[in-house]
C-alpha angles and dihedrals in degrees: 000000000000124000120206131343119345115244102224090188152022142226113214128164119206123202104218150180131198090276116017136030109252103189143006133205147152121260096245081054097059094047080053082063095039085054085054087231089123124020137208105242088178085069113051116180093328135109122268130221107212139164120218104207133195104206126179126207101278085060093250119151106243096176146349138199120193109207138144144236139198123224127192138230097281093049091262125143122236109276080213098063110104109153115163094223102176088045084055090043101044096044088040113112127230115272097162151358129244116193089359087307125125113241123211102216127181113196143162091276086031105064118077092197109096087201095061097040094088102047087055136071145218122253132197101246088154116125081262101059136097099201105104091036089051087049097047088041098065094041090058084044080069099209088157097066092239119185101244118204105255109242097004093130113087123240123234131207102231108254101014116115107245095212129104088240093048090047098049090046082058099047086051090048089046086110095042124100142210108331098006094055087043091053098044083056105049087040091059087042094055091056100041094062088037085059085042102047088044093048087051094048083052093052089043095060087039090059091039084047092058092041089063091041086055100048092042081056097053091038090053083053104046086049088049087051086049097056097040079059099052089040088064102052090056102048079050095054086044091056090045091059094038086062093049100055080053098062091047098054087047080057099051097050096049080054090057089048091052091055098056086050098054088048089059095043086052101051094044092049086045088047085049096048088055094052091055094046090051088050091051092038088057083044101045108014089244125177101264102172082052097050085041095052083044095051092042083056096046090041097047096048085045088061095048097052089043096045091044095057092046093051086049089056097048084050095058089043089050090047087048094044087048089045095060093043090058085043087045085048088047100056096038088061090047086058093052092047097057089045089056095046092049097047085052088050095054094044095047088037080210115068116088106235111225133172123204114244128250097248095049081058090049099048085045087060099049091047085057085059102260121133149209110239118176116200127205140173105266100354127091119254112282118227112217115192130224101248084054095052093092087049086043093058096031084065121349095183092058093045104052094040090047087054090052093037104238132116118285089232093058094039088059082045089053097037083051098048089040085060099048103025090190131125108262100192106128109233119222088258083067094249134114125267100225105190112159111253126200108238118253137206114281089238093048096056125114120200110239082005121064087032093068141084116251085257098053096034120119084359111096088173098116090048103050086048092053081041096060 
């Protein structure tokens, strides 16, 4: 006698491994787990390989879904974890029979929710495996107490082939007697196992088929991780030299305006010098038009000398400029050029995308006859090879301090007062002083020193008293 409704099925969760079952539990029990009110001291802060299974009440396996679950250093599940496992089970398609059953099973390569993937794992399901027999194994152990169905199993004749094909070959041999009955029935056995082993071949390439499917997908997305990497570290060097050419356009203009300065400077100190030769030539009765053509002569060689180290300047500014635009050109079409090859791999799902380092650009460059020249205020240009260019970027202070044999502390100094070749002593008003400076050798640079006007140099006094 029977009360209430019949259960036609059961939820139990198994803890395995790749060759034994480890643990078995009802389903309610291992909500029970995912609710922390009881832990799993046997996995302490470490990740679980479990099977969710759908049984009915011939112990028979429906459906399975292998997924896995953390668990923190006290044994308790992830409060996170929140798979719908007999959604997954019950919307899962066939990929094999057990005991001559089809079986539901949701897998890594079987679940079409990116969500779900990885939280799930990969099972041997090849002809050479034992999963699914281990698994079917211990549910027919019945550990779990299950109600099985009485007389649900059903009964065979010894020695009469259970199968459709067999049945109908001895129906047709009903009439047959001794050797000839024998013979229809080991013939209809013969093909029955031949349909069978062939029906099982066929599920078999069907499971390896989705393996590959599986691993091809996780290979297309660890190749699309690899180039948005790689994408990234050249959009940051082309930032980097982006950034560059603007300070080197920022220099060049504080050069220009250098140049006009000095111009001035120059006429009012020539109007001035004509003023005073007018004044001594009333006085002495000295040659003017003499002392003017010599002036005009020295003047003139004095702009000229003036104006040619400046232009060389501005052309080494401009070089430099040119050469960042064409390096600026170089690694936009690398870009382009990764992004092609990866597009080409995701369209093909079988060529590897790849992109060519920076320094092998760089090395290729050089091989073509172009060079790295560093300029700098009062120093001569610094060639950097190829094979330094990877030091040069990691620290371009170091590097270029190393190269002119000063600390790397005094040569920032220097680099910040070249660039602003102005006085940096702190008046008692609390302002700078601001007096131009003439720019001196690196090595030649003295920190509060060199970086004063005549009036402020060797005295700290105004800037203790802004300090205090």
């Amino acid at each position: 006698m029977s009360f209430g409704l019949k259960q036609s099925s059961y939820e139990a969760v198994l803890y395995v491994n790749r060759s034994k079952v480890l643990k078995e539990m009802l389903y309610s029990e291992f909500e029970a787990v995912l609710d922390q009110v009881v832990s799993e001291p046997a996995y302490l802060d470490e990740t679980c390989h479990a099977v969710y299974l759908k049984i009915d009440i011939r112990l028979n396996i429906v459906a399975a879904v292998f997924f896995c679950i953390d668990f923190d250093k006290q044994g308790n599940a992830d409060r996170r974890w929140n798979l719908p496992l007999l959604q997954m089970a019950e919307s899962a398609s066939v990929a094999t029979e057990l005991n001559g059953q089809g079986v539901r099973i949701s897998c890594r390569s079987r679940c079409a929710v990116v969500s779900q993937q990885e939280h799930l794992w990969e099972p041997d399901l090849s002809a050479q495996s034992t999963m699914l027999a281990m698994l079917a194994s211990s549910v027919k152990a019945n550990r779990l107490g299950l109600l099985v169905e009485e007389g649900a199993t059903d009964s065979v004749v010894p020695g009469t082939p259970n199968t459709p094909g067999a049945a109908r070959a001895v129906a047709g041999a009903q009439h047959a007697t001794g050797d000839a009955y024998e013979q229809a029935v080991a013939s209809q056995q013969r093909h029955d196992g031949e349909i069978k082993r062939l029906n099982e071949n066929i599920q078999k390439q069907r499971l390896y088929i989705a393996s590959l499917k599986g691993r091809q997908e996780e290979a297309a997305q660890n190749l699309s991780s690899q180039f948005a990497r790689e994408k990234e570290a050249l959009l940051l060097q082309l930032e980097e030299v982006c950034c560059t050419l603007r300070q080197a356009q920022e220099r060049n203009e504080v050069l220009s305006n250098e140049l006009s300065e000095a111009r001035q400077q120059i006429s009012v100190q020539a109007d001035d010098f004509e003023r005073q030769v007018s004044a001594n030539v009333n006085k002495q009765g000295v040659d003017f038009s003499a002392l003017q053509k010599q002036f005009k002569r020295e003047l003139q060689q004095k702009l000229i000398e003036q104006t040619s180290e400046l232009k060389a300047k501005l052309d080494m500014r401009d070089v430099e400029a040119h050469y960042r635009d064409e390096q600026i050109k170089h690694l936009k079409a690398q870009l382009l050029e990764s992004a092609s090859s990866a597009a080409v791999h995701n369209t093909g799902m079988g060529a590897a995308a790849s992109a060519a380092p920076l320094r092998d650009a760089v090395i290729e460059l050089e091989s073509k006859g172009v060079n790295f020249v560093l300029t700098l205020p009062a120093v001569r240009p610094i060639n950097i090879p190829a094979a330094d260019v990877d030091s040069f970027c990691v620290d371009p202070d170091g590097f270029v301090a190393a190269r002119l044999g000063m600390d790397k502390a005094v040569y920032q100094s220097w680099i910040a007062h070249a660039r602003n070749p102005v006085c940096v002593a702190v008046e008692s008003e609390g302002c700078r002083c601001g007096a131009r400076l003439e720019i001196v050798h690196p090595r030649q640079f003295v920190p509060d020193f060199s970086d004063r006007c005549d009036s402020h140099q060797g005295s700290s006094s105004c800037s203790s008293k802004a300090g205090g």
